[in-house]
C-alpha positions as CSV (number, residue, x, y, z in Angstrom):
1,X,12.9,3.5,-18.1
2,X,16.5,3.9,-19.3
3,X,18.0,0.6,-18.4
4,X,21.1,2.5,-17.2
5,X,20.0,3.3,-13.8
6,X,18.9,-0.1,-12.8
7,X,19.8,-3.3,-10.8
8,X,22.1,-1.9,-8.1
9,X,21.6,-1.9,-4.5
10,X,19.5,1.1,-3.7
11,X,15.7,0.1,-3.4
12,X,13.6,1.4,-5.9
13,X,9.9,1.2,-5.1
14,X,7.2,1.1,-7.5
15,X,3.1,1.8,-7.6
16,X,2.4,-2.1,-6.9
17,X,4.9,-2.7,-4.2
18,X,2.5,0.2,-2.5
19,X,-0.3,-1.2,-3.7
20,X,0.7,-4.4,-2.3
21,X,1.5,-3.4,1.2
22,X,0.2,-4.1,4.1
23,X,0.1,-0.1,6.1
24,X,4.5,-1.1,5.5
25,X,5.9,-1.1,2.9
26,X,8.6,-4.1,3.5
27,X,9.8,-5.3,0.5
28,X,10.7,-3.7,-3.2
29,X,10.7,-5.0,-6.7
30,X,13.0,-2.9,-8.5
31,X,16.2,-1.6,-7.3
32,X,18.5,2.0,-8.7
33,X,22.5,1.7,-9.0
34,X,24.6,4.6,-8.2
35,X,23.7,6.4,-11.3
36,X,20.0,6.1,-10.8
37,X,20.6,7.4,-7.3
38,X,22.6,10.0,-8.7
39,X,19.7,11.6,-10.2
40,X,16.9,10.7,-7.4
41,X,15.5,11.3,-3.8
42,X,16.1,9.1,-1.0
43,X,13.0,9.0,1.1
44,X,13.8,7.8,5.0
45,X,12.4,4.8,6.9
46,X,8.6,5.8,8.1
47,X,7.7,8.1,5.0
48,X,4.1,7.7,3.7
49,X,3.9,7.0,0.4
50,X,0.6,7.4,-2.3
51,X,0.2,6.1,-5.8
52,X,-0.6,9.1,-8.2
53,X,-0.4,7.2,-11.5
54,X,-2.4,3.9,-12.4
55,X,-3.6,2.2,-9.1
56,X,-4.2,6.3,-7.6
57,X,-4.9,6.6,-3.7
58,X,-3.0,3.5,-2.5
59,X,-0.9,4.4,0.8
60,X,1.7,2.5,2.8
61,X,4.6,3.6,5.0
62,X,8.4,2.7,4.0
63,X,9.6,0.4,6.3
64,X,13.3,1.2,4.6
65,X,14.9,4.1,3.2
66,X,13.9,4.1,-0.7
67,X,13.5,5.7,-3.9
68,X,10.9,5.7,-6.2
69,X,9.0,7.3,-9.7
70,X,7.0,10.5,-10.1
71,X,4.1,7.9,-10.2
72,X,4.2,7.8,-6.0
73,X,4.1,10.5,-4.2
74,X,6.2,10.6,-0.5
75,X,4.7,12.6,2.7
76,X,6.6,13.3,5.7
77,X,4.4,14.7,8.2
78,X,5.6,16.9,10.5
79,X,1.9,17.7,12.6
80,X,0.9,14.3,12.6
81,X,1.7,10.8,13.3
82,X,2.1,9.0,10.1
83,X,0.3,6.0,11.1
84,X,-2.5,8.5,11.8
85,X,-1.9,10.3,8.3
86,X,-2.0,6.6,6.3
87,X,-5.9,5.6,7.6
88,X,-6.7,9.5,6.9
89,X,-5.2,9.0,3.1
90,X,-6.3,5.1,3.2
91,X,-10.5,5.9,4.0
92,X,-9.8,9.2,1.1
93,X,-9.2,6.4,-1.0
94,X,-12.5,6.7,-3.7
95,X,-11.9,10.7,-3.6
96,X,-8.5,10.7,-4.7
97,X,-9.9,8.5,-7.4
98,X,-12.6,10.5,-8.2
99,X,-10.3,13.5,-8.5
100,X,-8.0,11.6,-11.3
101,X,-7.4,12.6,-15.0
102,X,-8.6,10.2,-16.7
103,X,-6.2,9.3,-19.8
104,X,-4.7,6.3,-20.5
105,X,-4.8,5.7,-17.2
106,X,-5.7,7.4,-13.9
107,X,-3.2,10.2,-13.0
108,X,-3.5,12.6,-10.2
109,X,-0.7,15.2,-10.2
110,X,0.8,16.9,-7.1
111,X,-1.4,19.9,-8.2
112,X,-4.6,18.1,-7.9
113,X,-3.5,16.8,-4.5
114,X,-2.6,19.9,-3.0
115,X,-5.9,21.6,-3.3
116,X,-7.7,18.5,-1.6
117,X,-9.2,19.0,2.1
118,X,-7.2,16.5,3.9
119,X,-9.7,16.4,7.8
120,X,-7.2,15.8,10.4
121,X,-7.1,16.4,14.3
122,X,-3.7,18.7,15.6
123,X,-4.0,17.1,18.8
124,X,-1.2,14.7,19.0
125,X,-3.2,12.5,22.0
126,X,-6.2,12.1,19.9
127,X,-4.4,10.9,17.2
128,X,-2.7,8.2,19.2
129,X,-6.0,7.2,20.4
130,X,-7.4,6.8,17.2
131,X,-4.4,5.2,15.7
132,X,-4.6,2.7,18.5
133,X,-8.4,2.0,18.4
134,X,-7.7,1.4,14.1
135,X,-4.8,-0.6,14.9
136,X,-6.9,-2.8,16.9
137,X,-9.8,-2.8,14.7
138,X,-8.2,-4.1,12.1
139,X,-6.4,-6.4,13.7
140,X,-9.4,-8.3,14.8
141,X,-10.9,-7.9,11.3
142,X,-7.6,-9.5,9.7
143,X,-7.6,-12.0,11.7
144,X,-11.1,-13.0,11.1
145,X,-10.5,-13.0,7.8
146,X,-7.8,-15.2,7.8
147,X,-9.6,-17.8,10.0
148,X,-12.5,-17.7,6.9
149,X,-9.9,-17.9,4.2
150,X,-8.4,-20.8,6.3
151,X,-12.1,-22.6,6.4
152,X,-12.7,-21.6,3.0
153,X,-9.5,-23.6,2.0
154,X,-10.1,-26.8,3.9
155,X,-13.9,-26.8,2.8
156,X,-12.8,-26.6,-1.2
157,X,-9.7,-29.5,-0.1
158,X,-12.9,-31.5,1.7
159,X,-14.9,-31.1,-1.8
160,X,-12.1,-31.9,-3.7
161,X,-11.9,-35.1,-1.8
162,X,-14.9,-36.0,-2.2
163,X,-15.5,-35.7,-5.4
164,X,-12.4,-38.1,-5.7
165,X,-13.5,-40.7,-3.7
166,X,-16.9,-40.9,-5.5
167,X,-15.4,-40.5,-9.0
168,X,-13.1,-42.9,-8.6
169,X,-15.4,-45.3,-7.0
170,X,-13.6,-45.3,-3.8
171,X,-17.4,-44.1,-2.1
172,X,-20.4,-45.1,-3.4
């Protein structure tokens, strides 16, 4: 937190800008200057990242090269895909939470993490396959969401409205 590291150009991700991703991570709030980059790891472009501290178990995928706290941890796979990796960690979601230290705040150490069964095919074809099917899958459920959220909106404008129009004695 030492204020001496801070505001250069290096990106600098933290537990919400994971939290907040869409599967990539594409956008930072904090950023490390050449001091704070001194004395931290760059990650590369397509490593999978977790939150260990606070929100524990969210995943996304740098989309950048990037630094970031002890509170996320980084993955680079090197037996699977890491878009195959993220909706393994993603669905593992309530049992990284359930494995948490509960103190001030959730906190699952790199201990804790090691010593969970992470299920995951070898095959490099069947992971593509599932990847794709996912990918597709949630695509389809996105966008159907969106479409409700965009109905939802124009149905509370359309109440809005009316309650207006017979307030003001523009309807009767």
């Amino acid at each position: 937190n030492d204020e001496k590291y801070y505001n250069g150009e290096y990106p600098f991700i933290q537990t919400g800008d994971v939290a907040g991703a869409s599967k990539i991570i594409t956008s930072y709030s904090q950023t490390l200057n050449e001091l704070g980059a001194s004395v931290s790891k760059c990650f590369p472009k397509g490593t999978l990242t977790m939150t260990i501290a606070a929100n524990v178990g969210d995943v996304a995928i740098l989309g950048f090269d990037a630094y970031f706290p002890d509170s996320v941890l980084g993955i680079i796979p090197k037996k699977c895909i890491d878009v195959y990796l993220y909706y393994i960690l993603k669905s593992m979601k309530q049992e990284f939470v359930n494995n948490a230290i509960i103190s001030t705040q959730l906190n699952l150490n790199i201990e804790r993490t090691k010593e969970m069964f992470i299920p995951y095919s070898r095959d490099l074809d069947e992971q593509k396959e599932i990847i794709d099917y996912l990918d597709d899958k949630c695509t389809e459920i996105d966008t159907l969401i969106s479409k409700k959220e965009q109905l939802i909106s124009e149905l509370e404008s359309y109440k809005k409205s009316l309650i207006y129009e017979y307030v003001t004695g523009k309807k009767e």
